[in-house]
MDAnalysis code that builds the backbone (N, CA, C; Angstrom):
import MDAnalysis as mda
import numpy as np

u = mda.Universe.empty(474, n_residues=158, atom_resindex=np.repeat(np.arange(158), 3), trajectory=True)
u.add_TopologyAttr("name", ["N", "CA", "C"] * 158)
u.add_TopologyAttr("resid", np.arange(1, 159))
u.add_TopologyAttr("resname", ["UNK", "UNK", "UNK", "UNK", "UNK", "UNK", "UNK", "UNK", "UNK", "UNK", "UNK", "UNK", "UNK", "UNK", "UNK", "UNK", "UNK", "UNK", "UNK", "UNK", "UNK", "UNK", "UNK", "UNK", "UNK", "UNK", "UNK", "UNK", "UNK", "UNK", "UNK", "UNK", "UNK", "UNK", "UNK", "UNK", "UNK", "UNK", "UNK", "UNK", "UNK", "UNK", "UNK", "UNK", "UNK", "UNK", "UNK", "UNK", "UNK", "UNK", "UNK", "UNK", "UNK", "UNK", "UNK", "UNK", "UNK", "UNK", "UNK", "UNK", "UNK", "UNK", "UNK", "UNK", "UNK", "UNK", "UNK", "UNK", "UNK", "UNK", "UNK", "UNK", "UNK", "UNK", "UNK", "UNK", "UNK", "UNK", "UNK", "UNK", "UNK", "UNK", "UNK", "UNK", "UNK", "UNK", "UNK", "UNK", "UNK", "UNK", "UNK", "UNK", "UNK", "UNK", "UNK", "UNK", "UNK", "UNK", "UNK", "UNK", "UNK", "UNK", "UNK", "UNK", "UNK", "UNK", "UNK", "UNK", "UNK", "UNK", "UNK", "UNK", "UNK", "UNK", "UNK", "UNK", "UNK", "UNK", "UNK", "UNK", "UNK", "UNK", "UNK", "UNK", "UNK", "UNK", "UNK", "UNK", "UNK", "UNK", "UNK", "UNK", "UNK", "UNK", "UNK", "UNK", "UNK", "UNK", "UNK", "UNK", "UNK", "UNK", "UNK", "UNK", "UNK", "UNK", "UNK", "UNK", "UNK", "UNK", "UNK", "UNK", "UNK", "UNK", "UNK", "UNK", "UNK", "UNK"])
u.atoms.positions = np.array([
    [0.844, -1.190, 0.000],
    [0.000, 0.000, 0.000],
    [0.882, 1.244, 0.000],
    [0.319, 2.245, -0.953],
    [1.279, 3.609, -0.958],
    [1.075, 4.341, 0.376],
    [2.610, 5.167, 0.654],
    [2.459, 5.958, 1.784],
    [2.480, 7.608, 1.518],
    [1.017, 7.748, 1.954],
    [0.980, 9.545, 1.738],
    [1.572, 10.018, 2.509],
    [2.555, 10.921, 2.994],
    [3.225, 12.123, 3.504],
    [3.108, 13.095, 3.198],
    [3.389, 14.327, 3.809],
    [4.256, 15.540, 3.762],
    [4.855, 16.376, 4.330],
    [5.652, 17.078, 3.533],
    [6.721, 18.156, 4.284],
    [6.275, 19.838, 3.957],
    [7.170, 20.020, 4.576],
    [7.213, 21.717, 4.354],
    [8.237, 22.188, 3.253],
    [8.235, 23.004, 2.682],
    [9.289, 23.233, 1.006],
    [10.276, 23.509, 1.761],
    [11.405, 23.411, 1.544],
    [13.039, 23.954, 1.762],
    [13.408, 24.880, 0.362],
    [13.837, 25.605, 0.794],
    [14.777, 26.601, -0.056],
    [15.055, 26.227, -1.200],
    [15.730, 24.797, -0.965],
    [16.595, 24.431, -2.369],
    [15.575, 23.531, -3.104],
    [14.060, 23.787, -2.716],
    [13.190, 23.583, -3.747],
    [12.119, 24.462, -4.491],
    [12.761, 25.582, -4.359],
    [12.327, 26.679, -4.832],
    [11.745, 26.296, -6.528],
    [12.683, 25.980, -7.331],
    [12.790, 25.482, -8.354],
    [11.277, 24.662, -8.456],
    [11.332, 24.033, -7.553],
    [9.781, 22.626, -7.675],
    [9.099, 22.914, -7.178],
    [8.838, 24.417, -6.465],
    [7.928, 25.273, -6.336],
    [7.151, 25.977, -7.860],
    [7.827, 26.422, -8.305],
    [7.959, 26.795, -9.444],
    [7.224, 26.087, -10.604],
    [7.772, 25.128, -10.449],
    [7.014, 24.034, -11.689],
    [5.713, 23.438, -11.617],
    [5.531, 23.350, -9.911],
    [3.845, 23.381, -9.727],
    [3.266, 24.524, -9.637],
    [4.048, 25.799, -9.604],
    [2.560, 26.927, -9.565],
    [2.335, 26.794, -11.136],
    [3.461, 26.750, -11.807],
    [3.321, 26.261, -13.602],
    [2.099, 25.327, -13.865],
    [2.429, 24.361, -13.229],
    [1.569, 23.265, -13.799],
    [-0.381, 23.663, -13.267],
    [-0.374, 24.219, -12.227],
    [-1.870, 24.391, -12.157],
    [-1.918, 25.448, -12.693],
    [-1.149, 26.791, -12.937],
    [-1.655, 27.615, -13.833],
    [-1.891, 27.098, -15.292],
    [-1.206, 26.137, -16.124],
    [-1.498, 25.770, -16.922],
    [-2.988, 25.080, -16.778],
    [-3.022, 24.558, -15.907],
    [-4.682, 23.827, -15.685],
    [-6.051, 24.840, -16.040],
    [-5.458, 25.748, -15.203],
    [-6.614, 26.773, -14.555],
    [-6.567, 27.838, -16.207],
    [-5.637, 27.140, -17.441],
    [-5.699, 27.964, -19.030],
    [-5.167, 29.524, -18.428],
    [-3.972, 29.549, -17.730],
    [-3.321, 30.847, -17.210],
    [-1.868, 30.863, -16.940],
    [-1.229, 29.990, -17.697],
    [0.181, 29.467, -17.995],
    [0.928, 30.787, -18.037],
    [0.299, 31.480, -19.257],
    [1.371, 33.086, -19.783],
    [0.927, 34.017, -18.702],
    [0.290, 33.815, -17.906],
    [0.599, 34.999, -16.468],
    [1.493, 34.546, -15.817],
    [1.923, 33.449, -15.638],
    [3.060, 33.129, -14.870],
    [4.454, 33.653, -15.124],
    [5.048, 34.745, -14.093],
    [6.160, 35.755, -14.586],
    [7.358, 35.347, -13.324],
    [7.056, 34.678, -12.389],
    [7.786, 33.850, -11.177],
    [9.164, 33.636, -11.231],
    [10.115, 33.728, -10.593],
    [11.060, 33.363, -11.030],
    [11.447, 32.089, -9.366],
    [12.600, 31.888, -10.291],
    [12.628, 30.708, -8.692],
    [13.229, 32.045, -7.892],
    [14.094, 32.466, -7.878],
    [14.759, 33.725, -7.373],
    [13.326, 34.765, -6.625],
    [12.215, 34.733, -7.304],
    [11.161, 35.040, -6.313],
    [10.711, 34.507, -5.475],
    [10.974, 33.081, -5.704],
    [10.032, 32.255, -4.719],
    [10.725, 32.149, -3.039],
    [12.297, 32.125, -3.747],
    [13.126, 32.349, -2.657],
    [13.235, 33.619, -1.745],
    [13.093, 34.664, -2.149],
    [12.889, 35.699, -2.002],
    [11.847, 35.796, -0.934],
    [10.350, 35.504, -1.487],
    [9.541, 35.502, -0.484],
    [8.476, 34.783, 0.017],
    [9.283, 33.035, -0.627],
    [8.730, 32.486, 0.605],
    [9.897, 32.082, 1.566],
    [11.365, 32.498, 1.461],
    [12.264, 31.876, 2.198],
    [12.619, 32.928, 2.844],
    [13.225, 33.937, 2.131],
    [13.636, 35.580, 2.865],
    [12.402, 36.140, 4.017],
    [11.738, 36.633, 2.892],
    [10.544, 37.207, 4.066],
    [9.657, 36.667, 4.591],
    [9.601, 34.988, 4.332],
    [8.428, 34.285, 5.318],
    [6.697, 35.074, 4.965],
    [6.683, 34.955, 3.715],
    [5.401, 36.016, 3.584],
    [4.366, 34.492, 2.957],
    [4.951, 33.278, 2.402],
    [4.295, 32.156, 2.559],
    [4.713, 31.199, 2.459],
    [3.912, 29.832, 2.431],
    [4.614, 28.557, 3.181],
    [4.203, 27.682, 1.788],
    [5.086, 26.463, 1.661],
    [4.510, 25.697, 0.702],
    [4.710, 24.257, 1.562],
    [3.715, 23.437, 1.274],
    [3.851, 21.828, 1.659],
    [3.377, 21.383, 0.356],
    [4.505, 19.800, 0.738],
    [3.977, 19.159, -0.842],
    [3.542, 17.939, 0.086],
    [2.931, 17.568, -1.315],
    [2.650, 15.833, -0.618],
    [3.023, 14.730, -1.581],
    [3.192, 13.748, -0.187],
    [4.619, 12.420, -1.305],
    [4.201, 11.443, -1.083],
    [3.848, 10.522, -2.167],
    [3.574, 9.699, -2.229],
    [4.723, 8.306, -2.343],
    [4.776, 7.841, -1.358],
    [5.669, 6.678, -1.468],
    [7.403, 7.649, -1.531],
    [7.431, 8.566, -0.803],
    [8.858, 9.566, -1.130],
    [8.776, 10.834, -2.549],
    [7.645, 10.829, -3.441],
    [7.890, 10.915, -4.585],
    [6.865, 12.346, -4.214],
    [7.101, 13.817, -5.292],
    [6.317, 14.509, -4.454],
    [4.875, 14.521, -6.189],
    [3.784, 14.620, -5.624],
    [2.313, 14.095, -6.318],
    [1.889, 15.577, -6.447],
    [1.948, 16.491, -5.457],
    [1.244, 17.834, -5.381],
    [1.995, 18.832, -4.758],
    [1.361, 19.946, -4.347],
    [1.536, 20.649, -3.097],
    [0.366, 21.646, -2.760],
    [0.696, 22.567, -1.904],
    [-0.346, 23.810, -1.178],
    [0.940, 24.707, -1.086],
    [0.382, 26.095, -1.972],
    [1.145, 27.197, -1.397],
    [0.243, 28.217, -0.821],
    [0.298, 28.713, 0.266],
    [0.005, 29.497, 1.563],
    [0.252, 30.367, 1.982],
    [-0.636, 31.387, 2.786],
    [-0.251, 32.586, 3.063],
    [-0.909, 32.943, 4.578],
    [-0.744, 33.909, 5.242],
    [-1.551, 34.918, 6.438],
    [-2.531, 35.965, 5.819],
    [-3.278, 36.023, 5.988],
    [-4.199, 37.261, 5.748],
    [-5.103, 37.475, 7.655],
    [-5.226, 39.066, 7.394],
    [-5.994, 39.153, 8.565],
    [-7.784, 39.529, 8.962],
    [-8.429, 38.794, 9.663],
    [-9.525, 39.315, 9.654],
    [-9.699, 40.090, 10.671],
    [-10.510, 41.297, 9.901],
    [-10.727, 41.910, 11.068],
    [-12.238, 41.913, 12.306],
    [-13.007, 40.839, 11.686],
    [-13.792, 40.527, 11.977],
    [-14.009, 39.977, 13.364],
    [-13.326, 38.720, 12.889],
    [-12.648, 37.547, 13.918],
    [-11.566, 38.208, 15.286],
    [-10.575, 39.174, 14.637],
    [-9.566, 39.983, 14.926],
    [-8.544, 38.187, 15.493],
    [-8.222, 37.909, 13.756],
    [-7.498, 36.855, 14.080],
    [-6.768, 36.592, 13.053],
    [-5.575, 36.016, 12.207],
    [-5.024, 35.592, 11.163],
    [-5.753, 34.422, 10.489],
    [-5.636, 34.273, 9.609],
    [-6.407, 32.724, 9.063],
    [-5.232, 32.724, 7.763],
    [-5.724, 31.106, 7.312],
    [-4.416, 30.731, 6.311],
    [-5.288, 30.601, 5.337],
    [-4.892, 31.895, 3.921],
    [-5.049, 31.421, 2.421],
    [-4.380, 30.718, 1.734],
    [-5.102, 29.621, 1.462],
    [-4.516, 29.100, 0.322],
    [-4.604, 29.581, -0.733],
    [-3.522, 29.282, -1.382],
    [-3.657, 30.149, -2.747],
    [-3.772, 29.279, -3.981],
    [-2.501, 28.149, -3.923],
    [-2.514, 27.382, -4.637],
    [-3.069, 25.632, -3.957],
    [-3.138, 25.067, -4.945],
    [-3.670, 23.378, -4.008],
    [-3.415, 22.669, -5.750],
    [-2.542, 21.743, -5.785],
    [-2.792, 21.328, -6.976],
    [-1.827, 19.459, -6.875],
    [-2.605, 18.645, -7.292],
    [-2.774, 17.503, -6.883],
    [-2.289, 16.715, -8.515],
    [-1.178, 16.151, -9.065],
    [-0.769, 15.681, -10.564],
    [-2.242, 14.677, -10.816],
    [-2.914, 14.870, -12.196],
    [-3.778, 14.633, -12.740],
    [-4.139, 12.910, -12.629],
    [-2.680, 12.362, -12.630],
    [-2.978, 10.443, -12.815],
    [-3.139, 10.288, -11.079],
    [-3.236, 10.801, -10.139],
    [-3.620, 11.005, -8.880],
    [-4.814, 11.557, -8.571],
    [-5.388, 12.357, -9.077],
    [-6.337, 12.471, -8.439],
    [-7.747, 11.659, -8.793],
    [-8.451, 12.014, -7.493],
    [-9.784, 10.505, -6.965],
    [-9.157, 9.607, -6.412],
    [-8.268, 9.831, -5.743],
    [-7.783, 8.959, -4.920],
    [-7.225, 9.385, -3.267],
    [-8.291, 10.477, -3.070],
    [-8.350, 11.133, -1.676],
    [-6.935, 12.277, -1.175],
    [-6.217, 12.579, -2.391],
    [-4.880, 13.122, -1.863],
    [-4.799, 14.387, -1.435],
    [-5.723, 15.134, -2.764],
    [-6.487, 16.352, -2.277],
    [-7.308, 16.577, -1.151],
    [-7.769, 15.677, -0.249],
    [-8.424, 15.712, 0.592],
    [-7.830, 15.704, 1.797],
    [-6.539, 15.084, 1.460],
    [-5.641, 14.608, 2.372],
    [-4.504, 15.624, 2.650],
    [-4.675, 16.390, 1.748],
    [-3.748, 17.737, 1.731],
    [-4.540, 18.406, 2.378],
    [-5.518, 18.882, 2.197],
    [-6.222, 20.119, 3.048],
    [-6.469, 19.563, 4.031],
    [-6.298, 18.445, 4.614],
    [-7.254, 18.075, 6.284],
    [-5.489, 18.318, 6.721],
    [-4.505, 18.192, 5.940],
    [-2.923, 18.762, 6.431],
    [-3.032, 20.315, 6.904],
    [-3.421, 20.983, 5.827],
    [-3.431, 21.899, 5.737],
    [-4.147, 22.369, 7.533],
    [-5.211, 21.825, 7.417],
    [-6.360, 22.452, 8.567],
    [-5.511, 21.966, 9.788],
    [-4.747, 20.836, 9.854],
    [-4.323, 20.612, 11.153],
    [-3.635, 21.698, 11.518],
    [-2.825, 21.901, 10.297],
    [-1.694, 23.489, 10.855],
    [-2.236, 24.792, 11.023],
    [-3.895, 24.913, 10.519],
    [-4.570, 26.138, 11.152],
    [-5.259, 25.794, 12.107],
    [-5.328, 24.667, 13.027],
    [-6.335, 24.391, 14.365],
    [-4.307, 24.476, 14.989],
    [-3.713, 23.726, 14.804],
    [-2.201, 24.074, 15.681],
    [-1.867, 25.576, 15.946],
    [-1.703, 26.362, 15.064],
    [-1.818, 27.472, 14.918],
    [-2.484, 28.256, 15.970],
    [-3.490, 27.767, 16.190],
    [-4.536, 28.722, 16.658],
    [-5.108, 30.039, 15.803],
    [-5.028, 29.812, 14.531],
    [-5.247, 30.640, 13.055],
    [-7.075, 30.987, 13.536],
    [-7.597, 31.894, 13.013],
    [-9.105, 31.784, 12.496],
    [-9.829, 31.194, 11.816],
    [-9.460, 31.130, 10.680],
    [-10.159, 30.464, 9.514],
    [-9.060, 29.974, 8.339],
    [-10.201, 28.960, 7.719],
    [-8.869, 28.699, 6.413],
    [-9.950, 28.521, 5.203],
    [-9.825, 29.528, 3.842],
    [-10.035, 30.130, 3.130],
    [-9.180, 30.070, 2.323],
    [-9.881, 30.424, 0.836],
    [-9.065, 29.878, -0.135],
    [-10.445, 30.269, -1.271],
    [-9.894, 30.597, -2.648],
    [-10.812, 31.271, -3.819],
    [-10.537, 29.972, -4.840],
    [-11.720, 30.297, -5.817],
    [-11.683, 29.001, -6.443],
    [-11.971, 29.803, -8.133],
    [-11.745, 29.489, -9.205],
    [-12.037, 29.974, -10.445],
    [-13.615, 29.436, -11.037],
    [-14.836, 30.307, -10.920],
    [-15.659, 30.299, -11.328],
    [-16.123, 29.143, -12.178],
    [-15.434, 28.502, -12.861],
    [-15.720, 27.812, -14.445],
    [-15.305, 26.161, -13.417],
    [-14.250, 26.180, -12.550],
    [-13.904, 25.232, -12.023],
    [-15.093, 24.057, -11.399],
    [-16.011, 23.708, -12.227],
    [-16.907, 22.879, -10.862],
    [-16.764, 21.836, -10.137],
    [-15.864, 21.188, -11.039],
    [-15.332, 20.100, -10.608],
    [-14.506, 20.191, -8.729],
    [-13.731, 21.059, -8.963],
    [-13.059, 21.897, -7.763],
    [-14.260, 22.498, -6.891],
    [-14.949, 23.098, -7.432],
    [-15.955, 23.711, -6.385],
    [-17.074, 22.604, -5.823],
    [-17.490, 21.652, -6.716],
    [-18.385, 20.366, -6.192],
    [-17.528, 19.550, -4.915],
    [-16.273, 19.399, -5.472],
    [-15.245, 18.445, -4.550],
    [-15.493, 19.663, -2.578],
    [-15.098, 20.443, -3.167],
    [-15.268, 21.914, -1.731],
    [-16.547, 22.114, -0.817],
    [-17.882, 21.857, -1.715],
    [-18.944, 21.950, -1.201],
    [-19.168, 20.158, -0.698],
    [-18.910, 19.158, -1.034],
    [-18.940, 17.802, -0.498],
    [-18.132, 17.967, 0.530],
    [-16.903, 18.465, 1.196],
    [-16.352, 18.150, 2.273],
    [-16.642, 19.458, 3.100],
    [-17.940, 19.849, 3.070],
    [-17.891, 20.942, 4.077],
    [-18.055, 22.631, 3.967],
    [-16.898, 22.696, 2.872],
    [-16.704, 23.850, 3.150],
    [-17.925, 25.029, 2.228],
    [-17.413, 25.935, 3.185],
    [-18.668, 26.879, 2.575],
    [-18.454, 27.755, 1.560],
    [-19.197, 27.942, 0.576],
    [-19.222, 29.169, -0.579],
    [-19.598, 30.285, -0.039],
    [-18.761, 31.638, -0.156],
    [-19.539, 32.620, 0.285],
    [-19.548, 33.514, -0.753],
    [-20.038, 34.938, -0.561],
    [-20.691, 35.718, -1.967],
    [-19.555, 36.868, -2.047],
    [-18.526, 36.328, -1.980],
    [-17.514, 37.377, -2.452],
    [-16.875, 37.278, -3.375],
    [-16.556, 38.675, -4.093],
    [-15.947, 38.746, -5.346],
    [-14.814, 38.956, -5.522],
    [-13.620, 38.423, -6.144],
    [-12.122, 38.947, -5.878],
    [-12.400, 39.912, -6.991],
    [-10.983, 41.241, -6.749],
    [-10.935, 42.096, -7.488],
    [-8.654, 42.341, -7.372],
    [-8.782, 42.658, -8.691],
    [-7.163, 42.844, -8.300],
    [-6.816, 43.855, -9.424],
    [-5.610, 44.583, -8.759],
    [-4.872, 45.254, -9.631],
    [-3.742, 44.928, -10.322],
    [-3.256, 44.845, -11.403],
    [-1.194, 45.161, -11.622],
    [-0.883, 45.286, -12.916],
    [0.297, 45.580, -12.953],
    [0.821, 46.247, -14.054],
    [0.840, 47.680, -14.313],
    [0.166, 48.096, -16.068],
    [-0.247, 49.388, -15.882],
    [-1.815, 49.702, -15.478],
    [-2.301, 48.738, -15.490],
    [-3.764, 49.280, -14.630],
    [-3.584, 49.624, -13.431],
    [-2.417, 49.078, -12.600],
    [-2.163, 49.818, -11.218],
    [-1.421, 51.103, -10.999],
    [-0.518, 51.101, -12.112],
    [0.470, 52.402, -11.982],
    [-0.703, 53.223, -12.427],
    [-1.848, 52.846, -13.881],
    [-2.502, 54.549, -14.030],
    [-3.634, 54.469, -13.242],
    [-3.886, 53.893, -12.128],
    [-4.808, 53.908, -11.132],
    [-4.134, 54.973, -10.001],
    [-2.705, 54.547, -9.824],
    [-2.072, 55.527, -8.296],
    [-1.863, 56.543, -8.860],
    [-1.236, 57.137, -10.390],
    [-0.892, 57.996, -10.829],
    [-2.136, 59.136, -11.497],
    [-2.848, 58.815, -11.617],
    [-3.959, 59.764, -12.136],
    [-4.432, 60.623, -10.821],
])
């Protein structure tokens, strides 16, 4: 029987950080936004601790990962962990790994003592959003909105 694990990313896998935010942006048909360098990833998820990545290994071998962040509510008046990324290699999944990653995930926001754990999903995704609403979690009615590039510079500059 295979053995699921996981770890926390090290530095000198910055690189295989990299190749999975690649590979689910390619999923999610958003490959050419990807501008990342490994030299970023190091930067700030190793330098400034601004987020965390765990992968998960199957039999030693790594199958996926979760890359992660802090955001604060002010609601709660507590931190909670976004996920940002969650992406599970395709001949794997339906076979509980994804499931098995986020109940990882949640142990380290109940350890924590975090608020909540939250995480956005791409509209078109149902497959992803059916899997989210079967284990629980809740949909709520918020809309992301974002800036960058020159829509942000002629947004501050005008």
């Amino acid at each position: 029987m295979a053995e699921l694990t996981f770890k926390i990313a090290e530095r000198d896998e910055s690189e295989l950080i990299l190749e999975y935010i690649k590979k689910l942006a390619d999923y999610e048909k958003r490959l050419d936004e990807v501008i990342a360098t490994p030299d970023d990833i190091e930067k700030w998820v190793f330098d400034e601790k601004q987020a965390e990545v765990t992968f998960a290994l199957l039999d030693g071998e790594v199958i996926g990962f979760a890359l992660y962040f802090l955001s604060f509510s002010t609601y709660i008046g507590n931190v909670n962990m976004h996920l940002e990324d969650l992406f599970i290699e395709p001949e794997y999944r339906g076979n509980g790994y994804g499931k098995a990653l986020l109940k990882e995930l949640g142990k380290i926001v109940l350890e924590r003592g975090y608020g909540r754990f939250e995480w956005t999903c791409l509209s078109w995704n149902k497959p992803s959003i059916d899997f989210y609403l079967s284990i629980g979690a809740e949909l709520k009615d918020w809309e992301l909105f974002h800036f960058k590039g020159e829509a942000l510079e002629k947004f501050v500059n005008e």
